[in-house]
C-alpha positions, 0 to 999 in steps of 0.5 A: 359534519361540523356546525356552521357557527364553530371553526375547528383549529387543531383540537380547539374550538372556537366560538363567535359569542366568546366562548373558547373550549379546548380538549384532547378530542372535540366531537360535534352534532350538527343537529344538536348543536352541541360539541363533546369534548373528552380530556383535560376539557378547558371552556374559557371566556376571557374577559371583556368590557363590562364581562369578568373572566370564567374558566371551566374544566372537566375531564368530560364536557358537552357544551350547547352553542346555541343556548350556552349550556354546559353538562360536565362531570369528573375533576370539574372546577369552576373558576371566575374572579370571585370564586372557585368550585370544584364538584363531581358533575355539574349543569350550566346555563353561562347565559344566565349563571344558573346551574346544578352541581353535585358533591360542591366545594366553593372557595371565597378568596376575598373572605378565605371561606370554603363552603361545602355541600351534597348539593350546589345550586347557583341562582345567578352570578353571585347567588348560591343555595346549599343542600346539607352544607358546611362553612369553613376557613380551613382547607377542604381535602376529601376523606379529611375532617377539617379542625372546625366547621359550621354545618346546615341542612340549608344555607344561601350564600350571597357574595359581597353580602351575607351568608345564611344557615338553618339548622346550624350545629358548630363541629370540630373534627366533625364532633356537634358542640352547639347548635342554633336554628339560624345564623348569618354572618357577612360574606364580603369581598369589600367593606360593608356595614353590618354587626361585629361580633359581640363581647361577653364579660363577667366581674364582681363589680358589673356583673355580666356584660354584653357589647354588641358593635355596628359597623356602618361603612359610610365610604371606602375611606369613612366608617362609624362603628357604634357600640351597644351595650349593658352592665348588669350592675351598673347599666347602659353601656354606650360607644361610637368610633368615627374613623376617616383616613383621606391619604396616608397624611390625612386620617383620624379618629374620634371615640366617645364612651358613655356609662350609665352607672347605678351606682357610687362608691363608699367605704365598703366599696371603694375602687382602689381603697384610695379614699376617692368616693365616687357620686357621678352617674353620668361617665364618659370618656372622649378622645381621638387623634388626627394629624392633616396636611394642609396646603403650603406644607402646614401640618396639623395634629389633634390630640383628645383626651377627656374623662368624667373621673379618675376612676374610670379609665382604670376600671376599664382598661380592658375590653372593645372600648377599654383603654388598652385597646384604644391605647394600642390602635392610636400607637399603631396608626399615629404612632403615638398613644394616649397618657397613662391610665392613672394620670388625673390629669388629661391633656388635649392639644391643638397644634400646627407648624410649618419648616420650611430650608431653615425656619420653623414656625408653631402653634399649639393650643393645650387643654388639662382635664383636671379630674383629680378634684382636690380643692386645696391647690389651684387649678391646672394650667392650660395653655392659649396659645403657644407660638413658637418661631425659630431659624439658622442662617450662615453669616456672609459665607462664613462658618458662623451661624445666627441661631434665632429662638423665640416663643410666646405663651399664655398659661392661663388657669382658672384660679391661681397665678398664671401669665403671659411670657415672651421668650427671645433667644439670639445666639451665635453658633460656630462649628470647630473645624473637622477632621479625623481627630477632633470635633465641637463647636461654640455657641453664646446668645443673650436670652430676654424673657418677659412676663405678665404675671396674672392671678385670677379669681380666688388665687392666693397669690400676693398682690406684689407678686403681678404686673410685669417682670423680665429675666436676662440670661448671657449664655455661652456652651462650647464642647469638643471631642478627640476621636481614636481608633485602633484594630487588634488582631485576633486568632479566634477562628473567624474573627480577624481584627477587634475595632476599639473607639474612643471619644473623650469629651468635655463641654463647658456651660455657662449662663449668667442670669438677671432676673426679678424677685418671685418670678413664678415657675410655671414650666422648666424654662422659667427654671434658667438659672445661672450655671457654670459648669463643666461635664467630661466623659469617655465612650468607648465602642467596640467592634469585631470583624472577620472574614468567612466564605470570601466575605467580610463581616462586622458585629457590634460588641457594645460599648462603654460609657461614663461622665460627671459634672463639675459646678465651678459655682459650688466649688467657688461658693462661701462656706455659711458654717462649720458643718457647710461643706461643698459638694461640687461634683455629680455622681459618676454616671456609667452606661454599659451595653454588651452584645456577645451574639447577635440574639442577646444584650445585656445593658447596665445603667448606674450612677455612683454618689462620690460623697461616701453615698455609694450607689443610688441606682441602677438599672439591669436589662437582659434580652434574647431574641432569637430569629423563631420568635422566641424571646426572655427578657430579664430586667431588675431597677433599683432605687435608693430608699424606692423600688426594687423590681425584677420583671421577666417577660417570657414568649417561647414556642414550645411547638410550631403551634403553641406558644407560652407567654410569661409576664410578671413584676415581683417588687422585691422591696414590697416583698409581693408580686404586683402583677403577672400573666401567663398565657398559652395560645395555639394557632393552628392555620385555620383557627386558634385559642388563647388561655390567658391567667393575669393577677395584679393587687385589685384583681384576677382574671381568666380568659379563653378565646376562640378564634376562627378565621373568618370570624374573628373571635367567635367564642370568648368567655372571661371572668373576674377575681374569681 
């Protein structure tokens, strides 16, 4: 006899509060109200308003109509939005979400966690409790040990919130290496505020230290995390990041670090014995990023980089809160990072622009954090404001453009000569015209510039030496090219034609200056002077193609190129004595790029003195890329009377699991090497470790770093010039 409230289809079953169940043979109990079910056994509920999805499948099935609940065993899954359970035989209530299930695995897909134990209960829609558990990244087979899990006598997992362990003992391949009594760690499926792992370190100048972060998740587009931490022999040590990213235009960042430093340097104990004695007590460092959108297309960009002294970013490049770190995520999310960790000098900015057709106009705010501390030279400049305004216009349908350039700038410092300068530059541009063959343009403006030269307090300037100043520059460039190219047949195999271009160049400049006596130079544009030059060049480009498989193809083989300049001023100048000679000509610059196979290249840069000088320098640099990832670069630079460094830059997979990384410089004129890695890491697909060695004059370092996925890095364990 059928139950009343289930309409048989075929070998389906279908059931008025929304419940489908599906099997190769469906057998019902009227007084029971319950339906057997046997083979390749399907109960779904589709989703709904407010009602998320839930499929269940068995090889054996009884299911309840009239309290919904389910008894099922052998292959027997549980699949919703949330998560996936596989166990041998389970008992459901759908109506409240609880139920029992034996020999359980669950798999998160959000956090990629799998948990696993002798006994499931499910408390609720997102609520379970584990019974001699185990919690993993990485995929459960039976009768496997997997690489590495976190077992319990007792966990309770809460999804979108935490998971909790008792008794817990860290295995790889079932081997105990530590034990805690309790551990929690975030199970989420969205951004959640909580604590990140922590990071441990150890050197000889702090000691051992310990950071511990908080993330705080403000909103689905806002986050703060804050950083706290202890230096054993300097003290506390304190972080905050703010993070906002509004749309794809509209972001930021903003960093603070602060360290309570005990103590100070001296001649025994001076960071890079550069004579620099540190007293501060009181260090940080502020910087940040932002770039905005506004209305009307103005686009505003915020660049902060504040430091208490030129010591610390050196000290602390590494690290959570160091600056290679926060050098990095600046790069990788506003495509630009910060000044070099050495410079003295901090630059924060302020700027914003519009371009709009052909006019462009900005503004720009520039501040320098001076914490080089030297008394003897003026202080730095900074820049309130810069506005700048440019534009091209056609005249009257012609092929003459009107160029319009102008800026204004107040560097003001607080001791020394600054000024105020008004730069106008209207100029005439025409473009010769084109064709296969030849190609150039010409261009002639006048240039006025005015200054108000100030000196402030306790600057060393003469008297004289203010007030206002002009300089007049007549300006006028032209340069033009012939463009030839040729094919060669080839019998070389596949290769078919060998593609050589040249392009001859030559350009004229010349600006003929008025300008008053002892006008500061404060910036390049204060250095116009008068020229009348001329630079001539080759470039050759070379191509090679063929055809293979009915398809033509192309390669780039390199190019060639060379220029000099020729100062018609010098060459004109008045000999002042017998041991005065002219040197009208530059060096002969040569830049060479060979590409014989698509994974390496080969360029070599060098500048020839045609004085009997001979060469000045010169550049190597070698790179073999190939498409598994492996790559070596080998790179050599000379400079006359400076450096001689050769760098070799190695990563080679010596297995699909691991791979080598070399990094060292060797300054061949010093005769040492100034600084080198070597790392090995290992990934397989649940976890990874890195073993890292680096050496440089100040100090050696060696790391190991565990990480597991899911975690992040859970174990890191370093030390300093050991």
């Amino acid at each position: 006899m059928l139950f009343p409230a289930l309409v048989f289809a075929g070998e389906t079953l279908v059931s008025p509060v929304g419940w489908d169940l599906e099997a190769d043979s469906l057998t019902s109990y009227s007084k029971s109200a319950d339906v057997e079910a046997a083979g390749d056994v399907v109960l779904r509920r589709p989703a709904g308003s407010g009602v998320k999805p839930i499929e269940i499948k068995a090889d054996w099935l009884r299911y309840n109509q009239a309290k919904n609940l389910v008894e099922g065993r052998g292959h027997l899954s549980f699949s919703s939005t949330d998560e996936t359970i596989f166990a041998s035989a389970a008992r459901f209530d759908l109506n409240r979400q609880t139920g029992i299930l034996n020999d359980t695995t669950m798999f998160l897909q959000e956090s990629h966690l799998y948990f696993s134990g002798s006994l499931l209960e499910k408390n609720g829609d997102v609520s379970y409790r584990f019974i001699d558990g185990k919690v993993t990244a990485c995929p459960v087979r039976p009768g496997h040990s997997v690489p590495w899990a976190l077992w319990s006598s007792r966990a309770e997992v809460t999804v979108d919130e935490f998971a909790v362990l008792r008794h817990a003992t860290f295995r790889i391949k079932d081997f105990p290496v530590f034990y805690t009594p309790y551990i929690i760690f975030p199970v989420k499926t969205i951004r959640e505020s909580g604590l990140l792992f922590p990071e441990i370190s150890r050197s000889s100048r702090d000691g051992v230290g310990l950071i511990a972060p908080y993330f705080v998740n403000i909103s689905p587009s806002v986050d703060l995390t804050m950083y706290l931490g202890y230096l054993e022999r300097k003290g506390a040590n304190l972080a905050t990041e703010f993070r906002y990213m509004l749309d794809a235009d509209d972001r930021g960042t903003i960093m603070a670090n602060y360290l309570q430093d005990g103590s100070t340097d001296n001649v025994l104990d001076d960071f890079k014995q550069d004579g620099y004695y540190r007293t501060l007590h009181d260090r940080y460092w502020l910087r940040g990023k932002a770039d905005h959108e506004f209305a009307g297309h103005v686009i505003g960009r915020l660049d902060l980089d504040l430091v208490s002294d030129r010591d610390y970013l050196r000290e602390y490049r590494d690290g959570v809160i160091g600056f290679t770190r926060s050098d990095r995520n600046f790069v990788e999310t506003f495509n630009r990072g910060l000044q070099e960790e050495s410079i003295p000098f901090r630059e924060s900015s302020l700027q914003l622009s519009r371009a709009v057709d052909s006019l462009f106009w900005g503004g720009e705010l520039r501040w320098v954090d001076d914490t080089a501390e030297d008394t003897a030279t003026f202080k730095q400049i900074h820049t309130l404001p810069r506005l700048m305004a440019n534009f091209q216009e056609m005249l009257w349908d012609s092929p003459v453009n009107l160029d319009w350039h102008s800026e204004y700038v107040n560097y003001w410092r607080e001791e020394g000569v600054g000024y105020q300068r008004l730069d106008l530059q209207p100029g005439l541009r025409l473009s010769l015209p084109a064709g296969q063959l030849l190609e150039g343009r010409l261009r002639g403006g006048v240039r006025e510039t005015l200054y108000r030269v100030e000196t402030q307090a306790g600057g060393a300037a003469a008297t004289g030496n203010q007030g206002y100043k002009n300089r007049r520059v007549y300006d006028f460039e032209t340069n033009a090219a012939f463009v030839l190219a040729r094919n060669f047949d080839l019998e070389a195999g596949s290769w078919q034609w060998l593609n050589h271009t040249v392009r001859p160049n030559l350009s004229y400049n010349y600006a003929g200056t008025e300008r008053d006596d002892d006008l500061p130079v404060l910036d390049s544009e204060d250095l116009v002077l008068s020229a009348n030059t001329l630079t001539y060049g080759v470039n050759n480009f070379f191509k090679l193609g063929g055809r293979q498989a009915n398809s033509e193809y192309e390669h780039y083989l390199g190019y060639f190129k060379m220029f000099q300049t020729l100062d018609i001023t010098e060459e004109r100048r008045v000999l002042v004595g017998s041991s005065d000679k002219r040197r009208p000509f530059s060096d002969i610059n040569f830049d060479t790029l060979v590409q014989p196979i698509v994974p390496l290249s080969i360029r070599y840069q060098t500048a020839l003195n045609v004085y009997g000088a001979g060469v000045g320098r010169y550049t190597l640099e070698t790179r073999y890329a190939h498409a598994n990832g492996n790559i070596l670069s080998l790179d050599y630079s000379y400079y006359k009377g400076g450096a001689r460094d050769l760098r070799i830059w190695l990563q080679y997979r010596l297995f699909e699991q691991l791979v080598l990384k070399v990094d060292t410089t060797r300054s061949l004129l010093l005769d040492r090497t100034a600084n080198e890695s070597v790392g090995l890491i290992y990934t397989p697909d649940c976890w990874s470790v890195e073993v890292d060695y680096s050496q440089n004059s100040d100090d050696q370092r060696i790391m190991v770093i565990f990480s597991l996925a899911g975690f992040g890095k859970a174990l890191e364990f370093g030390k300093d010039n050991f």
